[in-house]
Phi, psi and omega in degrees: 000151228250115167276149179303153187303091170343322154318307216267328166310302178304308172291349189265319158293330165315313173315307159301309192304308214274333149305298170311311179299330163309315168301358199089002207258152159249129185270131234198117192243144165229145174267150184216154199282154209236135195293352175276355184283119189295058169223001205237310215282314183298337200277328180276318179286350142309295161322293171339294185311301172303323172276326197301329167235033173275113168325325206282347185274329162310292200289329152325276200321328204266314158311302153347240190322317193273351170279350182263159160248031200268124184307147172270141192272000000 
C-alpha cells in the first residue's frame, strides 16, 4: 500500500487545527513529568508515605468511599 504524500498529511491537520479555532479550541501542548522515571517514582513514594497515616488523608479516603458507588472489597 502506497503512503500518502506527506504533503497531503500536513495539510489535513492544517485543517484540523484551523477548524478547532473556529470552534473556539486552542491547541495547548504540556510537558508533564514522566511516571516511569525513578526520579518521579521516588517522588510519588515520598509523598505517598507522608499521607499514609495524616488524619486529612483518612477523611478524604473516607469522603471517597462514601461518594462512590463502588462495593467495599
Amino acid at each position: 500500500m502506497a503512503r500518502a504524500d506527506p504533503r497531503d498529511e500536513s495539510s489535513k491537520f492544517k485543517r484540523y487545527r484551523e477548524a478547532q479555532a473556529r470552534r473556539g479550541m486552542k491547541l495547548l501542548r504540556v510537558w508533564v513529568p514522566d511516571p516511569r522515571s525513578p526520579d518521579f517514582q521516588a517522588a510519588a513514594a515520598s509523598q505517598a508515605a507522608l499521607l499514609r497515616e495524616a488524619p486529612e488523608e483518612a477523611e478524604a479516603l473516607g469522603f471517597i468511599a462514601a461518594a462512590s458507588d463502588w462495593p467495599e472489597a
